[in-house]
N, C-alpha and C positions, 0 to 999 in steps of 0.2 A: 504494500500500500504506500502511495504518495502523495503526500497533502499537494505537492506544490503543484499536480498537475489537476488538481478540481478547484471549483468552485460552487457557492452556496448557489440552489436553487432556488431561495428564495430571494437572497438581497442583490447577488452576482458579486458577492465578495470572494476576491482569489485565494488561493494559497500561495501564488506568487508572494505576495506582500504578506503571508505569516497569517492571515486569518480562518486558514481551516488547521486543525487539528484531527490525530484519529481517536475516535471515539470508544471504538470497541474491533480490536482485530480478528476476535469470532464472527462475529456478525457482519464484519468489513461495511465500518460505517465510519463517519466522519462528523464533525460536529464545527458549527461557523462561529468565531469568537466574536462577530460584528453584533449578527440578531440571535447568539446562542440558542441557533436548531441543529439538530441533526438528521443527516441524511445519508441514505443507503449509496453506496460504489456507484450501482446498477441504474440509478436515477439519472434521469435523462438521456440514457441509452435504448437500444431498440430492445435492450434484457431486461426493461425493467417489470414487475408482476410478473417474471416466467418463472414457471414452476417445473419444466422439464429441464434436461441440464441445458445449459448453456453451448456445449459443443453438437451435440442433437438438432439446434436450430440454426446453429451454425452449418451445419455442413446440409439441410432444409434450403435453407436462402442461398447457400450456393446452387443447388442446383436449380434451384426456380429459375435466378438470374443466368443462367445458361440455357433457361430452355426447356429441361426436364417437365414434364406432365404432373399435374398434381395428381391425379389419379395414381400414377407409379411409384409418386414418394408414399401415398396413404397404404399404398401395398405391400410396403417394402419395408418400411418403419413400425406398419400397425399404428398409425397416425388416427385420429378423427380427422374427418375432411375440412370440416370449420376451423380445429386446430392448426391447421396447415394455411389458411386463407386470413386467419386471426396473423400467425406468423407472417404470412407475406405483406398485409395491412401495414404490420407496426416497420416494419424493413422500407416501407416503400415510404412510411412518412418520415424514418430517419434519414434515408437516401435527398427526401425533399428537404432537410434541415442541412446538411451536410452540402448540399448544394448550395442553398441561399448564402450559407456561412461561407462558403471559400466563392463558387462563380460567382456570384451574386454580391459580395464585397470588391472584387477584383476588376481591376481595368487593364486592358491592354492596349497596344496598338495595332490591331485587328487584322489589317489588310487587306484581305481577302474571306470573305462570309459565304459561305452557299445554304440557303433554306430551299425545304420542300415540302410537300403534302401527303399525308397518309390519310386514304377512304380504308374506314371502317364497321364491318353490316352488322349490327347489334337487330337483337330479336325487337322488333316495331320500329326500327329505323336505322339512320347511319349516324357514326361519329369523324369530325373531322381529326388528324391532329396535324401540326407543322412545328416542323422543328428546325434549327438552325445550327451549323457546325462551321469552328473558325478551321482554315482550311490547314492554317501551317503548322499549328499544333495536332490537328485532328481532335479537337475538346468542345465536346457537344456543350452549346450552350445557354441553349433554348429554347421550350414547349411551350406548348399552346392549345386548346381544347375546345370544341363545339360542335353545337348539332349540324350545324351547315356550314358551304365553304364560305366563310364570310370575312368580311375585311376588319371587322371587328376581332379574329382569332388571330389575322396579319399581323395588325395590329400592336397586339399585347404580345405576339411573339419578337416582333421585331425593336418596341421598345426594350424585351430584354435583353435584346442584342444590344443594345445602344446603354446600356447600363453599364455595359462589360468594357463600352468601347473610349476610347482618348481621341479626340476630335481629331483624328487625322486623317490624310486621304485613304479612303475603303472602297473595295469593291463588292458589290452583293452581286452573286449569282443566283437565278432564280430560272424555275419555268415559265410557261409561257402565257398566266394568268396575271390579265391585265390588271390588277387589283394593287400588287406593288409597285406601283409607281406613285399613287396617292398615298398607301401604305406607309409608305419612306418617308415621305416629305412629312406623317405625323410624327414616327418614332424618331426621326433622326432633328433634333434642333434645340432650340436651349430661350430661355426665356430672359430675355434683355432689353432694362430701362430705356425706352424715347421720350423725346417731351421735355415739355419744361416740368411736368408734375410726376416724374419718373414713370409710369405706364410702362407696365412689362409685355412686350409684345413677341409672339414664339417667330423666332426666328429660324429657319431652316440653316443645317448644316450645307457648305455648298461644296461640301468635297467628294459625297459620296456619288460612286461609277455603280449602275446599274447594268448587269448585262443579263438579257432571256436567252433559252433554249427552248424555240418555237417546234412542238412535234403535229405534225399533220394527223387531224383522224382521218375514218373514213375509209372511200377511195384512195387518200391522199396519203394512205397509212405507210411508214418508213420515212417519210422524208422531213428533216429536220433542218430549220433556222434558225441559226445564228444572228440575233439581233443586241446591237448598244441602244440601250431605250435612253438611258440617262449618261451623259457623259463624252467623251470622244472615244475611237480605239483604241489610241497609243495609252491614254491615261489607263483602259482595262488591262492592255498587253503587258504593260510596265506594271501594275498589282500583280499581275498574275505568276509576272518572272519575280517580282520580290518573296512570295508566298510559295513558288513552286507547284503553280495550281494548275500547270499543265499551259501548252504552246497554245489552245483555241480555247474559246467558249464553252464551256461544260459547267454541268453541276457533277458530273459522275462522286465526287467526295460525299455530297448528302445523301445520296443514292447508295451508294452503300452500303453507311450507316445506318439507312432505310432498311438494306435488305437485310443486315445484320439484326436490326429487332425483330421484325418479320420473321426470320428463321426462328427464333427464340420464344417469340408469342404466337401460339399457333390461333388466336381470333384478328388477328393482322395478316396471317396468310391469304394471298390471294382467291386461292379455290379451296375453301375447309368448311365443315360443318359444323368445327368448333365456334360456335358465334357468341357474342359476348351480350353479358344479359347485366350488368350493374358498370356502369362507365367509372365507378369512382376506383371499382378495383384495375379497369387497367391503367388508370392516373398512377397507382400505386406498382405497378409494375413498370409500367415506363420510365417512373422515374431511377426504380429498382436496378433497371439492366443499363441506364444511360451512366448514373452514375457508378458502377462495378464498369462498364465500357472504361472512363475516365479516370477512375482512382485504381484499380484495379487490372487489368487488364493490357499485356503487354501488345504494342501495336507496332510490326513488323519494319512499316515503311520511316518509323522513328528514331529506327536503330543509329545510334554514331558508334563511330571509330576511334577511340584513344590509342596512338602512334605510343608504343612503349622504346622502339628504337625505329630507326629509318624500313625496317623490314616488317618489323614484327605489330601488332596492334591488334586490339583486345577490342572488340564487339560489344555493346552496352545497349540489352534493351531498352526502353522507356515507354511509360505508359502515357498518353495523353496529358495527366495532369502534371507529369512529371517535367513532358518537354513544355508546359506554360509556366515552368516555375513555381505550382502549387507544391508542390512536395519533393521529397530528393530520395524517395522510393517507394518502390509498388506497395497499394495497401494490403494486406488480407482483409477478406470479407468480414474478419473478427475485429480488426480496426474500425472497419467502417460500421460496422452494429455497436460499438463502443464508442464511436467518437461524440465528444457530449459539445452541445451547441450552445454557446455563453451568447446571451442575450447582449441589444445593443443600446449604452445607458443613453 
């Protein structure tokens, strides 16, 4: 036990500065000298009220977040099925806390962004979702949720991209739905006094490059355009060589990432009969396998080379959050069920 790496749940006093204390090493508890409470290890992690072990739901939420069937863990474990859905619940809102805490505090210099859309057929309708990935890290960093494809879901995805972002020149790559172009011009801009009476008027960013990948239906099916809607093409070609985001126009980086959930959540597969009947549980798993993508999860094309002599040089995975500077190594799934989210005074 370590005081110095908690904090009270109730006031947000650290143990950095000397105010938690441990209270009882049986019980592995801790106690706050500011508003003398105490409180359990497990608070504020995804373990908290579990009454089966700790490693049992551990090695549950890995498999979800890859993929695995709940059906096969309840088979396999002797699980209840609720138990299992209870578990991936509470996994999915620390996934959502552990986000807001690190992507969600964090700003970069972006460069290159690609968003896209995912149609989902839930039992009496569809769900839309759009997500957004920065291209040169590969660190998803952005969802968004609704019944329809609406610019209002754009929207709120694309302000969270601009949360993450430093006013500098950016490239969005998107499809070929004419919605972002208005989309943009809401999320991207900043609110600055005119006037003699200071009047805060939103001002649009003028740096950000828009480019679509126009796909034909139809008849017209295979052929695809390459359009700059926003911008010139030297400004997109020059993002795109700074970010490594490939010689043309593509989103293929979100697409991936697309297909990558997709294989993993089988009510996001194209052609299944798994269909999804409560939207809030796959909120909780999207955000479940986006963030194990990001913390978690080694990603091939991120590898560097550290040169030990002019010949010789040693390979170094990284995982997403690793190559944005969020961490300086991969997490286990058991970090990230553990990692406690200190509120902001």
């Amino acid at each position: 036990m370590n005081p110095q790496d908690q904090f009270c749940p109730s006031c947000q006093a650290s143990g950095k500065d000397g105010f938690i204390s441990i209270h009882s090493q049986k019980e592995r508890r801790y106690r706050c000298k500011a508003c003398g409470k105490s409180f359990s290890e497990r608070t504020g992690t995804a373990y908290w009220a579990l009454k089966k072990s700790e490693s049992l739901m551990t090695v549950v939420i890995t498999l979800l977040a890859y993929g695995c069937p709940s059906a096969a863990i309840v088979a396999a474990f002797g699980l209840d099925a609720r138990t299992v859905q209870a578990w991936q619940a509470k996994a999915g809102k620390q996934s959502w806390a552990v986000h807001e805490a690190t992507i969600g505090r964090k700003q970069w210099d972006l460069v290159h962004v690609q968003a896209d859309e995912i149609k989902v057929r839930m039992q009496g309708g569809l769900l839309w979702i759009t997500m957004a990935l920065m291209v040169s890290t590969r660190l998803w960093l952005a969802v968004s949720f609704d019944r329809v494809r609406s610019k209002t879901m754009i929207v709120d995805c694309l302000k969270q991209v601009a949360r993450c972002a430093l006013c500098r020149p950016m490239l969005l790559a998107v499809d070929g739905m004419n919605m972002y172009q208005t989309a943009l011009k809401k999320a991207f801009g900043a609110k600055h006094p005119v006037g003699k009476q200071g009047r805060l008027k939103w001002v649009e960013w003028g740096n950000v490059v828009l480019t679509q990948v126009v796909k034909a239906r139809g008849n017209q099916a295979g052929n695809v355009e390459q359009v700059v809607a926003i911008g010139t093409a030297q400004q997109a070609a020059d993002l795109r060589q700074r970010s490594k985001g490939g010689s043309a126009i593509n989103s293929s980086f979100i697409e991936r990432f697309n297909a990558t959930i997709r294989q993993r959540l089988a009510p996001l597969a194209r052609r299944s009969r798994n269909t999804l009947k409560v939207s809030q549980r796959l909120e909780a798993q999207v955000y479940l396998m986006g963030t194990v993508y990001n913390f978690c999860s080694y990603h091939q094309s991120l590898t560097v080379a550290l040169y030990i002599t002019e010949k010789r040089k040693h390979r170094v995975p990284r995982t997403p959050a690793m190559a944005a500077a969020l961490t300086d190594h991969r997490w286990t799934i058991e970090e990230l069920l553990k990692f406690k989210v200190q509120a902001v005074k």
